[in-house]
C-alpha positions in Angstrom: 0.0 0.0 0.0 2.6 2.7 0.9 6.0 3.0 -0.2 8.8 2.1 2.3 10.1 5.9 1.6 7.1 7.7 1.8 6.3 5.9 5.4 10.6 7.1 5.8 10.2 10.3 5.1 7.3 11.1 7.6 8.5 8.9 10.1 11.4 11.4 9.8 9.7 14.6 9.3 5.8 14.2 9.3 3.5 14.4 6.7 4.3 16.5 3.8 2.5 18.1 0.9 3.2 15.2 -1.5 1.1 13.2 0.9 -2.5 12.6 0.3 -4.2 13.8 3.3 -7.6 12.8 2.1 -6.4 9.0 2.3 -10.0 7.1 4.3 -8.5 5.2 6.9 -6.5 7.3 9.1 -6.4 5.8 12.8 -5.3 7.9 15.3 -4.3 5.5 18.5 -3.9 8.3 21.9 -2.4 7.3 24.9 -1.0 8.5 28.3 2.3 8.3 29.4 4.5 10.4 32.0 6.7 11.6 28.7 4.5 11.2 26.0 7.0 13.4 23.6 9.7 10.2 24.4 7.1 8.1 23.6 6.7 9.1 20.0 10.8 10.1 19.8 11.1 6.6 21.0 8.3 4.8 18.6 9.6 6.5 15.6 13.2 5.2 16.5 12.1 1.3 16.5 9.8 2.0 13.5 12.7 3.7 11.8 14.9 1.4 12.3 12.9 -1.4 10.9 11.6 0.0 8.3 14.9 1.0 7.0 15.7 -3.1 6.5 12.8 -3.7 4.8 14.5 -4.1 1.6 17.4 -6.4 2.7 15.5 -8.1 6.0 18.5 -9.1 8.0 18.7 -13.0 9.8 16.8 -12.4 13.4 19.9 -12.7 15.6 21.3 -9.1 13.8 18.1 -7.8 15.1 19.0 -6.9 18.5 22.0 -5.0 17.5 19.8 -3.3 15.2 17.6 -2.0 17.4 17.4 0.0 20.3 18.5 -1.8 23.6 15.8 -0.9 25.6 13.5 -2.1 22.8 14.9 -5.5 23.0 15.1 -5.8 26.6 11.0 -5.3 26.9 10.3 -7.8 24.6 9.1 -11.2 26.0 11.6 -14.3 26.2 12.0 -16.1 22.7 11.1 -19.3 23.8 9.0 -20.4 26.5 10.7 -21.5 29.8 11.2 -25.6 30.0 9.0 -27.4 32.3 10.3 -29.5 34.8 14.0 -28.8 33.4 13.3 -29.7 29.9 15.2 -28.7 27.1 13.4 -26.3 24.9 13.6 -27.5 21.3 13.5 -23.7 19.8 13.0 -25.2 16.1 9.5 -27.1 17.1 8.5 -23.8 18.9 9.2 -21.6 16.1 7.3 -24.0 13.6 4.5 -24.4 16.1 4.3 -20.4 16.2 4.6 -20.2 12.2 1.7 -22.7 11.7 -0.8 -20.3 14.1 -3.7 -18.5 12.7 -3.4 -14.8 13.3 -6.1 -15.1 15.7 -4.1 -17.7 18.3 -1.0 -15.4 17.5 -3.1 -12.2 18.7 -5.1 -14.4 21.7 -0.8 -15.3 22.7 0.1 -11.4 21.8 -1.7 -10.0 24.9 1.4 -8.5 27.1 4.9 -8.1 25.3 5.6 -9.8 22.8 8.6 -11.7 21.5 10.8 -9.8 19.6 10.3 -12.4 16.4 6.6 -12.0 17.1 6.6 -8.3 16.4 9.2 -8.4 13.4 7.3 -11.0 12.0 4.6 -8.3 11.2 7.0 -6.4 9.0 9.1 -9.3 7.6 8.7 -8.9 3.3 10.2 -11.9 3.4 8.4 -15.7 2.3 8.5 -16.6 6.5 6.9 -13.5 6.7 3.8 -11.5 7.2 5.0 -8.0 6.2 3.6 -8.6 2.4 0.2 -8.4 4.2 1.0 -5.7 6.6 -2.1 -3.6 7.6 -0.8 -0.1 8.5 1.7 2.3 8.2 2.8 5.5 10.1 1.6 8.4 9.0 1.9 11.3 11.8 2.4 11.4 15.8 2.5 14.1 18.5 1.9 15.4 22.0 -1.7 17.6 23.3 -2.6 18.1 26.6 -3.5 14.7 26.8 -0.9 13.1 26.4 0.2 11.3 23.1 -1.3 10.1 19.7 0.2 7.9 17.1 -1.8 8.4 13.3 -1.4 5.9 11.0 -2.9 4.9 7.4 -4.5 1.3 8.1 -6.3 -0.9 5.2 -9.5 -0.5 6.5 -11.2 -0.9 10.6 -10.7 -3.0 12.2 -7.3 -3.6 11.6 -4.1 -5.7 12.7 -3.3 -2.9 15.6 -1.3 -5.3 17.7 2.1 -4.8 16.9 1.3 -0.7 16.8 -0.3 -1.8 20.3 3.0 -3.5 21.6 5.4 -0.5 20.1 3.7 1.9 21.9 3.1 0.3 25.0 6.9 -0.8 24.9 7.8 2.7 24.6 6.3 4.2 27.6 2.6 4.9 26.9 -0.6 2.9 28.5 -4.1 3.6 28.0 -4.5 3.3 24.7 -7.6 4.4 22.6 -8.1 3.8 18.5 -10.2 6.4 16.8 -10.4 8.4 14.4 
């Protein structure tokens, strides 16, 4: 739907005149948060810096050194703990979490998410779902509020869990989708 520089550029800088601001499904997600200005610095960082892989998606384990640090650390454990002293076997949980429907992926999504769980959204490739990605940034800011993220969606409802988990794992709570 939109081009990996257009959603660049305003990441960067905001909307600009070249931008269509007539576009129908513009979702403006608010939120509270004690610094709701490092809530959007920090959102358009992680964004940003995923968004500029898209067209060369790096292996998962360069993700963390890609990425913020703090980003990283409030995502969920990659694999489950092992019961009883168990061995995980990573590989079966990773197929297991490939072969879910998006709905048991969203019912398991509640709280932070993996770190593979949330790239997975933006992933272009094959193993991925970022072909089928259902929104894009579009604007952010700060009233006296708190905070809002804007973004351009495919349509409402919409696949707002990994803008959910970004924004939560930035700082802000209390979130509200809207127009």
């Amino acid at each position: 739907m939109d081009s990996t520089m257009d959603e660049l550029r305003r990441l960067r800088s905001g909307p600009g005149a070249e931008d269509d601001q007539s576009l129908p499904f513009l979702v403006r997600v608010r939120f509270t948060a004690e610094d709701p200005a490092q809530v959007v610095s920090r959102a358009r960082a992680v964004l940003t810096g995923v968004v500029e892989q898209v067209g060369d998606w790096p292996a998962f384990d360069r993700w963390p050194q890609l990425l913020p640090t703090w980003f990283v650390q409030r995502c969920a454990p990659e694999h489950p703990e092992p019961e009883h002293g168990e061995p995980v076997d990573a590989e079966a949980w990773m197929r297991r979490w490939q072969a879910m429907t998006p709905e048991q992926k969203a019912a398991l999504s509640q709280g932070p998410w993996t770190l593979s769980g949330w790239l997975d959204c933006f992933d272009p490739t094959e193993e991925g779902r970022g072909d089928d990605r259902s929104w894009w940034w579009w604007h952010a800011g700060t009233d006296e509020s708190g905070g809002w993220v804007q973004v351009v969606t495919t349509g409402w409802p919409f696949g707002s869990g990994s803008l959910t988990w970004l924004i939560e794992a930035c700082g802000g709570a209390d979130l509200v989708h809207g127009p």
